[in-house]
C-alpha positions in Angstrom: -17.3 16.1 -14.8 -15.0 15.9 -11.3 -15.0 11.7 -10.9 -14.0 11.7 -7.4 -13.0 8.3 -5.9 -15.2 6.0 -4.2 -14.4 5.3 -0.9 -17.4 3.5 0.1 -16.1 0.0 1.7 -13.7 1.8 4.2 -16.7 4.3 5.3 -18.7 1.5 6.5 -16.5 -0.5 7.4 -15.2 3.0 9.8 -19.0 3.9 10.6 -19.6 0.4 11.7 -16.9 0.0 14.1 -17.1 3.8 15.7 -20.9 3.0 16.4 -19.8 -0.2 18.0 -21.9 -2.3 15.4 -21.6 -6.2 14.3 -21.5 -7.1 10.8 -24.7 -9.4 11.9 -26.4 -5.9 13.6 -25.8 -3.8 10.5 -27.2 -6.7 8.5 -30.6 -7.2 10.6 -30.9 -3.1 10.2 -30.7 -3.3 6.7 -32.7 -6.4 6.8 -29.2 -7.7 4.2 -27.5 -10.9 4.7 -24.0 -10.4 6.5 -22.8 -11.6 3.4 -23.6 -8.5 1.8 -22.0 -6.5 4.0 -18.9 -8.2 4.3 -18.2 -7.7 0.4 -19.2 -4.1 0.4 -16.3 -4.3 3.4 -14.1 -5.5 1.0 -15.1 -4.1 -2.0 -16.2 -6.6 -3.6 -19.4 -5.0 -4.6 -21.2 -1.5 -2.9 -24.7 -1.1 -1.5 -27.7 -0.3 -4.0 -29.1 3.3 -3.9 -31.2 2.3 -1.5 -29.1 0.9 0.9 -26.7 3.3 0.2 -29.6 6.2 1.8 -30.5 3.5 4.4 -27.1 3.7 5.7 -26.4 7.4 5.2 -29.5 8.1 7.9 -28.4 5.5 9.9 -25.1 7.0 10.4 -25.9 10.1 10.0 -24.1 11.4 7.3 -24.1 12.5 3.9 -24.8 10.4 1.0 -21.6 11.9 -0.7 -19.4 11.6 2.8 -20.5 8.1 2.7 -19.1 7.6 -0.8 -16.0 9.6 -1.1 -15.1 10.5 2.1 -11.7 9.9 2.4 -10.2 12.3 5.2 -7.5 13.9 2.7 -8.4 17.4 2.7 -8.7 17.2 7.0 -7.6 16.0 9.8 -10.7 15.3 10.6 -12.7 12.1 9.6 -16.5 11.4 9.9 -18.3 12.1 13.0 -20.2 9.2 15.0 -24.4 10.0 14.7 -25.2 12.7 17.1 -22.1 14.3 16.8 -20.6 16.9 14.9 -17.3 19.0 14.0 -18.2 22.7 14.2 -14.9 24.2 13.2 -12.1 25.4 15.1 -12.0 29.1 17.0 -9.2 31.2 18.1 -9.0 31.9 21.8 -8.4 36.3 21.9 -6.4 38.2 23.8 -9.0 38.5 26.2 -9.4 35.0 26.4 -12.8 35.1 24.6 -13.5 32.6 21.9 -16.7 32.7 19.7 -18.7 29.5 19.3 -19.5 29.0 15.3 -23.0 30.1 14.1 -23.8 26.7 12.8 -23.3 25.4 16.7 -25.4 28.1 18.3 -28.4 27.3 15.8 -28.3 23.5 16.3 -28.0 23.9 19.9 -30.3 26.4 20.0 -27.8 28.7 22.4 -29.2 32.5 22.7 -27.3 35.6 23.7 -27.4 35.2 28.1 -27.1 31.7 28.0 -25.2 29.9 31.0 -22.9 27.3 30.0 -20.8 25.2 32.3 -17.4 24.3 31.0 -16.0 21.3 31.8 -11.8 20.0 31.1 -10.1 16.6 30.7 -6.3 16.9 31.9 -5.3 13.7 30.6 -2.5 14.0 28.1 -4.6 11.5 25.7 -7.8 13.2 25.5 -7.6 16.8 27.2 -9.7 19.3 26.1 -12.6 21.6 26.9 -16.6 21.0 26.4 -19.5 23.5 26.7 -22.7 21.9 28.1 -25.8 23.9 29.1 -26.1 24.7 32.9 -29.6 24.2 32.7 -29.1 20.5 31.4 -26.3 20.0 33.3 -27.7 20.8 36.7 -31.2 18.6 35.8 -28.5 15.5 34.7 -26.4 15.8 37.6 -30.1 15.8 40.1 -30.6 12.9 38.4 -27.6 11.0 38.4 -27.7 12.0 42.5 -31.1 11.2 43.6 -30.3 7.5 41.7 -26.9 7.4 43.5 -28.5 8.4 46.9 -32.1 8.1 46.8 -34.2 9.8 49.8 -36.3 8.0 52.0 -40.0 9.1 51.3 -40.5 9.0 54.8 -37.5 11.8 55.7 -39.0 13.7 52.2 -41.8 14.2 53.7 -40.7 15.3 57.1 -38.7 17.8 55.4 -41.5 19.2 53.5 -43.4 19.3 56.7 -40.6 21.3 58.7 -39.8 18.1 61.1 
């Protein structure tokens, strides 16, 4: 039998603080004391199975990341809920890269899809993110129409041509 090591009180102690959560807000979702989750924090003592599946869907995570994660074999560590860590591709020699299968199915991308690409050029957090044009375009109407909302009365002299 592989006995891999616990790692329990530093993954919620790490979930907690990346999902900007209290001690007292983790407590009142798990309907726990903050006492309890303070001594799973330090070890002290780890959650009941229960809890332990209470917390795994509330970070979204696996039961057995939430228990022996422990970042060794990556440079990667656990994603925030909502998030998740495809992989890594290889930009070709035509400058084509291939987005992993496991990405196209949750996103439920199809072959003709528009994506818009959008880059962060600061040294601390530069990279590259694909978002749907279709979702784009609909968030950035949005965010517009709140930043500069019409008049109803020039909305409707524009629908009527005056």
């Amino acid at each position: 039998m592989n006995k891999q090591k616990l790692n329990i009180a530093n993954n919620i102690l790490y979930l907690r603080r990346i999902n900007n959560m209290s001690v007292e807000k983790l407590s009142n979702e798990l309907n726990i004391s903050r006492q309890a989750v303070a001594k799973w924090e330090h070890n002290e003592s780890i959650p009941d199975v229960l809890n332990c599946i209470a917390l795994a869907e509330l970070f979204d995570v696996t039961i057995d990341e939430l228990l022996h994660f422990d970042g060794s074999n990556s440079n990667i560590s656990m994603a925030p809920k909502g998030k998740h860590f495809f992989g890594t591709t290889i930009i070709e020699k035509d400058r084509k890269i291939t987005i992993p299968e496991e990405a196209i199915k949750m996103l439920n991308l199809e072959i003709g899809n528009e994506l818009v690409v959008l880059g962060d050029e600061n040294p601390d957090t530069a990279g590259i993110a694909l978002v749907s044009k279709k979702e784009f375009m609909k968030t950035t109407e949005e965010l517009l129409n709140r930043l500069y909302p019409k008049n109803k009365m020039e909305k409707g002299e524009m629908e009527n041509g005056k």
